[in-house]
C-alpha positions, 0 to 999 in steps of 0.5 A, a space after each residue: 939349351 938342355 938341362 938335363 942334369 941340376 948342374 947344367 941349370 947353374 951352366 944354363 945361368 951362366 951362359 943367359 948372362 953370357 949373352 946378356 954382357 955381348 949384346 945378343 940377348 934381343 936377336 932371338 929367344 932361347 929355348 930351354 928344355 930338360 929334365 933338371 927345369 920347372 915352369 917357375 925355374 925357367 919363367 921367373 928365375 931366368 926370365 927375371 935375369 935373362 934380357 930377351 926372351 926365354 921359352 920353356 920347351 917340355 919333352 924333346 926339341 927337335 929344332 926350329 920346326 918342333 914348334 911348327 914353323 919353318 
């Protein structure tokens, strides 16, 4: 998920949750990257309420191969 705007970070929290009430949140990690999130954000605040895995993702995300796997 993209938080490029303060607003879309509130929209971000609410979709992790989302995926909390459905089950879904241990099937996979859920980057995260743009310019409205921090470190602190990301790692304490959602990973605190966020089930599964969350990945912070600095600069651009160009999907599942950005990390260098295929």
């Amino acid at each position: 998920m993209s938080g490029l705007l303060v607003k879309s970070t509130v929209v971000m929290r609410d979709n992790l949750a989302e995926l909390n009430s459905r089950g879904m949140a241990g099937r996979w990690p859920v980057l995260l990257g743009g310019a409205a999130l921090t470190r602190a954000y990301v790692e304490q605040d959602l990973a605190a309420l966020f089930d599964g895995q969350v990945q912070l993702r600095p600069g651009r995300v160009r999907g599942p191969a950005a990390d260098g796997r295929r």
